[in-house]
Steps between C-alpha positions, in 0.01 A plus 500: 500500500777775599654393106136558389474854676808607328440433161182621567630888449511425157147387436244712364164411650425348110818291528368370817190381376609369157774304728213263660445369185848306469438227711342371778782551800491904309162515512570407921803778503278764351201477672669449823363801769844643626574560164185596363511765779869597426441638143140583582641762785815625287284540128166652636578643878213716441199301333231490677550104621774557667419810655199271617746212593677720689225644692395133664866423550575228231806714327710524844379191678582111440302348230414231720244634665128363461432838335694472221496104474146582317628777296522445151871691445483331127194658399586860640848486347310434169250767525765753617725435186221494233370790599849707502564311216193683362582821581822529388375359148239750578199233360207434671411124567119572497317746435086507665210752478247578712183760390365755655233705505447875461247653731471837623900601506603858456881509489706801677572711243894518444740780432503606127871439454646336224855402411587637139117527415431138435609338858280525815673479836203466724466144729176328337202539705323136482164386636695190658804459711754248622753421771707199668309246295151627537297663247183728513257551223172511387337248406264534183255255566417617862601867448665508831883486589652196585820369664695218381823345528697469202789288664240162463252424251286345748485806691131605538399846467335719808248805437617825641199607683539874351100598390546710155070575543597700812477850433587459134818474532743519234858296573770776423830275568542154670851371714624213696786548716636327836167314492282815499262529180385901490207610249513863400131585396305751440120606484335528171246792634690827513472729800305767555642765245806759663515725214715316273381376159618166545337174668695492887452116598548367845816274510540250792747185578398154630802277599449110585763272655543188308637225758583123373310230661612143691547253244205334608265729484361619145523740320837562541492898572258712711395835394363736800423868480825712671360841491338816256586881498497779266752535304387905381347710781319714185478257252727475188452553147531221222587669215779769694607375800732219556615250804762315593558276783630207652500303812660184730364284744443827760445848322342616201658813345373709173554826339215698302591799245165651445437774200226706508372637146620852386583663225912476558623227703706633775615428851181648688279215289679241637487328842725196624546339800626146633272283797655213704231288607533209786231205471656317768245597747123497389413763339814634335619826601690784297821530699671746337393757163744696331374863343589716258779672740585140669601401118659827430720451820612135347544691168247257350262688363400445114272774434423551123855305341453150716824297521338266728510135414403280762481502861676200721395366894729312751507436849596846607498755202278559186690629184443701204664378206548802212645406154520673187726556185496741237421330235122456688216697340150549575259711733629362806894478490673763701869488268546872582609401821773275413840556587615193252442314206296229771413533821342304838469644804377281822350752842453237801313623750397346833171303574518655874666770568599838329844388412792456431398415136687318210642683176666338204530611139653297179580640148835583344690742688223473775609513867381315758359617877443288790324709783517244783424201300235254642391405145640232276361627152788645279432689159631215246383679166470104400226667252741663286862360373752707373610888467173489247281290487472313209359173714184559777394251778113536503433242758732313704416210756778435732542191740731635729516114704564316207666798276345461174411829299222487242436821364321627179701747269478708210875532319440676203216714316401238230490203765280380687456429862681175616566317807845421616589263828806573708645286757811498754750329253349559177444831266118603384358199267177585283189302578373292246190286388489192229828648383414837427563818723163571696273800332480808796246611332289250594587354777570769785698354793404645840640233757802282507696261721772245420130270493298652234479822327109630464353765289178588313407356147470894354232308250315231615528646867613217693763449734795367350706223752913445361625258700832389561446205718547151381162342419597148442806292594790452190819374661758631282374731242653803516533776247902555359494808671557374874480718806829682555700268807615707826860562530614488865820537592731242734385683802137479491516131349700402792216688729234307340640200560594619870119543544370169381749289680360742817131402387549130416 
């Protein structure tokens, strides 16, 4: 076994399979758990198996244990490497659909900014959402939204008990994050007329915790009702006004810029603010709102030339995310106020408290401030690459546990959109279907993990399912293009091996 583990450095995970196939007493080497969990550890340290092997103690412990004696190290070593092997060919194994209905959905209204007139930067505003395996919809047969788990196809689905008949109400966006699903609506009747020519609708938020059930009991999540506040205090405007929020398992935080009709479109017309909600306790209470002076104090006011792209929630601060380049056009892109050719900016501010706050800007020849720090976020300017930029990340989905970048990028004026997968050891790989590169413009990715990328079928409407798992067991069969093999020096070999003596 200790000759094994040392030849064993220069294996690929492919070589390792197509070695079973040899003989019988190879097929016992190579399936043997020690050194299934060798290469498993030093290939993939950060898939999502081991993190979870690591978690119950089978990585650090003996293998002997009655634990792992009914673990299947075999299959998981198999499922780890075809599905890296997938993503670094950048090819789907299988690719599912699921349909959904339309109902009463009135999207957000983005920013009018475009990127060299024919590229849209805004984040897609869907009628469905997804995270850690579980996906929320509606359903077209029952015209209510539905939860379902993607990770099994014998997952049953479980109604989310959110009434659209209730007050009219008219869904406005839809997320799922740290196992809390939040439904912006709002009314359909308008409110009692304020002097402006345009409808002002009532806007509210219900949130629902979505817990997983004992495996005994069916179905396998629960859905309960966490809380409901509004999200406006005077109401909001669909065709003018915009929102943007976000949330975690404790606080809700969103930021309104509100225009009011007139003939010139100035600073007076417009109002903005940002409101941290808790739903912790029942009801939810605004902790903290941030005014017109509050945002000029944080130097984060947009007023009539927004820069504002998103806004981001942790465990102690919120922060607003601005972005921009000059090669942006439309109603709503602030490029006068650029100091470079791109640009991001990131304001942290505290969820309690009045400070100290959290400053960082990115862009060539940008500097960058630290007031304090008790924030992690950094300005990156991943969007843009280059002194110009000739290539533009629209989307990007980043697995920061297992380290696999997909993002979705524009590099030139006559291409297309594609989508390009990035891991720890390898460059960015195109994503392709049945041999051919897939078409952006229809299918328009929204989520990805080293799993499965989803998007939106931009014709038929369905939800689109790229998966990179294996689907079916084929010892040996591996594309020509194998996985690249981790170089370790002397040092950390001899470590390795320190630690599994220590563990045996």
């Amino acid at each position: 076994m200790d000759l094994l583990l040392c030849i064993s450095f220069y294996f690929s995970p492919s070589d390792v399979i197509c070695c079973r196939r040899v003989s019988k007493s190879w097929q016992e080497c190579f399936t043997n758990p020690y050194f299934l969990r060798t290469v498993l550890i030093r290939n993939f340290p950060e898939a999502r198996e081991v993190r979870a092997l690591g978690s119950i103690g089978l990585i650090k412990f003996p293998l002997a244990t009655g634990s792992s004696r009914s673990f299947s190290w075999v299959r998981t070593f198999d499922n780890v490497a075809a599905r890296y092997q997938a993503l670094y060919d950048g090819r789907p194994r299988s690719v599912s659909k699921i349909r959904i209905g339309e109902g009463d959905y009135c999207p957000v209204r983005p920013w009018d900014r475009r990127f060299r007139s024919y590229v849209t930067l805004n984040e897609p505003e869907l009628n469905w959402t997804y995270d850690c395996g579980l996906l929320v919809y509606l359903d077209p047969e029952t015209n209510c939204y539905v939860l379902v788990g993607i990770e099994s196809k014998a997952s049953s689905s479980v109604t989310i008990p959110f009434d659209m008949t209730r007050h009219s109400r008219s869904v406005r966006r839809i997320r799922l994050i740290d196992g809390i699903l939040i439904f912006e609506w709002s009314e359909k009747d308008p409110l009692p007329s304020l002097g402006y020519r345009n409808p002002i609708l009532r806007h509210s938020v219900t949130a629902f915790d979505i817990a997983q059930q004992r495996p005994s009991q069916a179905p396998d999540w629960s859905v309960s009702l966490r809380g409901e506040w509004n999200l406006h205090p005077l109401g909001l405007n669909p065709e003018h006004d915009r929102f943007f929020s976000t949330h975690n398992a404790t606080h809700y935080v969103v930021y309104t810029w509100t225009r009011r009709p007139a003939a010139t479109m100035t600073t007076a017309n417009i109002k903005e603010s940002i409101e941290i909600w808790n739903f912790q306790q029942s009801p939810p209470k605004l902790i903290k709102r941030f005014k017109e002076s509050d945002l000029d104090y944080y130097d984060i006011r947009q007023r009539s030339t927004p820069l504002f792209w998103k806004i981001e929630i942790d465990e102690r601060m919120i922060y607003v995310v601005e972005d921009g380049c000059r090669e942006l056009i439309g109603s709503d892109v602030g490029t006068g106020l650029l100091p470079t050719t791109y640009y991001e900016r990131v304001v942290g501010i505290p969820i309690i408290g009045y400070g100290p706050s959290w400053e960082d800007n990115g862009g060539p020849g940008a500097s960058t401030m630290a007031i304090k720090s008790l924030g992690p976020r950094r300005a990156t300017c991943r969007r843009y690459e280059g002194s110009h930029p000739s290539r533009i990340k629209i989307r990007e989905f980043r697995g920061e546990l297992a380290q696999i970048c997909i993002s979705v990028t524009v590099q030139a004026r006559c291409d297309p959109q594609s989508i390009w997968i990035e891991g720890k050891n390898w460059g960015p790989v195109q994503v392709q279907q049945n041999g051919a590169h897939i078409n952006c413009r229809r299918f328009e990715a929204s989520f990805g993990e080293e799993r499965w990328l989803i998007g939106e079928d931009n014709v038929n409407r369905d939800i689109m399912i790229l998966r990179f798992d294996k689907t079916e067991t084929r010892t040996g069969r591996f594309p020509k293009r194998q996985f690249p093999l981790q170089t370790q020096s002397l040092a950390q070999k001899q470590n390795v091996e320190l630690n599994l003596d220590k563990s045996a």
